[in-house]
N, C-alpha and C positions, 0 to 999 in steps of 0.2 A: 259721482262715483262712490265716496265715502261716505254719504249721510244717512242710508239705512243699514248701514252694515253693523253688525256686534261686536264688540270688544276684541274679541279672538279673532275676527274677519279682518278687523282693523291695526291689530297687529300683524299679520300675513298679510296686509296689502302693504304695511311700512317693511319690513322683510325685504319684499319684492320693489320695491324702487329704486335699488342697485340696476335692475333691468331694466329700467327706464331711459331713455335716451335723454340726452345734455337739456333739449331744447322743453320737454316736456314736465321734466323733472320737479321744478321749482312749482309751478302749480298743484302738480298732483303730494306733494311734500305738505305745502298749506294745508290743502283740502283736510289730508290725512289728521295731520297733527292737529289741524281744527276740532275736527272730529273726535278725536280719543279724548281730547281734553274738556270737550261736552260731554262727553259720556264718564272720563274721571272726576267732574265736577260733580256731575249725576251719584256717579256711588259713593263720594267724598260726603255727600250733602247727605244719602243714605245712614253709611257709617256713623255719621254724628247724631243722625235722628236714633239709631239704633241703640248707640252707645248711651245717649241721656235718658233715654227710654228703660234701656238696663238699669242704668245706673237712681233711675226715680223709682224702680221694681225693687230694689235692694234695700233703699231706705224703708222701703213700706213694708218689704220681710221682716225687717229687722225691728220696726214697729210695731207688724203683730206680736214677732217674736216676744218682745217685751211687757207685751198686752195679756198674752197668753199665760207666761211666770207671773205676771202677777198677778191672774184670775187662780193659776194652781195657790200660788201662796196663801190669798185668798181666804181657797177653799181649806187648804190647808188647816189654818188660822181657824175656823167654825169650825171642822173636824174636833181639832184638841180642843177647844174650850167646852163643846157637847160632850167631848168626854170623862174631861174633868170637872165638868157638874153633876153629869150621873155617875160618876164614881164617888162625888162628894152625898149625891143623893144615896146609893148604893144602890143604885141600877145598875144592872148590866145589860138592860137589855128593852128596849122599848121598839113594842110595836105598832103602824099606823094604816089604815087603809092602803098605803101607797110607800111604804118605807119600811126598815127596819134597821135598829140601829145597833149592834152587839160589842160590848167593850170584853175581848179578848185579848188572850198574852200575846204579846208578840215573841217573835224568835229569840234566842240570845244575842248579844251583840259583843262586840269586844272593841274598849276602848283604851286608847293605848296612853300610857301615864311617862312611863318612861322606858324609852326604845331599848338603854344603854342594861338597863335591868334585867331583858327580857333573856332567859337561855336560848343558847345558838341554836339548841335541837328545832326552835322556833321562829327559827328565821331564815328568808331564802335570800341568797347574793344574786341581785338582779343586775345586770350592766347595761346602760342605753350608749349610743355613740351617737351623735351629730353630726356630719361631714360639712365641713366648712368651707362651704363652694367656693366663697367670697376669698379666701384666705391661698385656696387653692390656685385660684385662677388668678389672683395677684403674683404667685410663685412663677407661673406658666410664661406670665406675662415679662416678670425678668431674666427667667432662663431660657425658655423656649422649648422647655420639656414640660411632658403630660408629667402630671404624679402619680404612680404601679396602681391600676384599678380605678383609674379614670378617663377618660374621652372627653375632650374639650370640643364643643360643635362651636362654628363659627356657623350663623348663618343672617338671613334677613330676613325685614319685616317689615312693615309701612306704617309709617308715622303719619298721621296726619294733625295738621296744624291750624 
């Protein structure tokens, strides 16, 4: 009965065993629950292939990631010292079959010495706020009230072990 049916078939067949009669019940019960549990074993065994798979795709980002800043640094690193030769040589400017290399101004920059210094007409009041979900939902949990401009979800998820 149960053993090619899909997941969702095999939910609506456990549904339906209420209609089952006394005498039949118990087998068709087995069957079922056999069943789902081959098939949650199935996507259990999935999910964890999935997940280590993620989770081996993430270190390897985060590897290039690392690989990459330090090929910029790198370049970086040869950028200034090329520049700082031909401006000791007083070059500005060298060209080659395949390259050209121009040491130009760069833009202004502004570096900041001391903040406290600095006139107000120079400065803008920026405010960031955090909401402290953690803090929130500990409140929640001993009163039994939301906090004005929150929604507490209670919901579920599957753990697998």
């Amino acid at each position: 009965m149960a053993m090619g049916l899909k997941l969702y078939e095999l939910t609506d067949a456990y549904r339906r065993l209420s209609e089952i009669e006394d005498e039949d019940f118990a087998p068709a019960l087995t069957q079922i629950q056999g069943a789902i549990e081959e098939k949650a074993a199935g996507m259990m065994a999935l999910v964890r292939e999935l997940d280590t798979e993620a989770d081996a795709l993430k270190l390897e980002a985060k590897r290039l990631a690392e690989r990459g800043a330090a090929r910029t640094n790198r370049a970086q690193r040869i950028k200034d010292y090329l520049r700082q030769e031909m401006e000791a040589a007083g070059l500005l400017k060298i060209k080659t079959p395949y390259f050209t290399a121009n040491v130009v101004k760069s833009p202004p920059a502004c570096k900041m010495l001391d903040q406290e210094a600095i006139p107000s007409e120079y400065l803008e009041s920026v405010t960031t706020w955090k909401v402290l979900a953690k803090k929130i939902i500990e409140a929640w949990k001993e009163t039994g009230e939301a906090v004005p401009g929150v929604e507490i979800i209670e919901a579920t998820h599957l753990r697998i072990t």
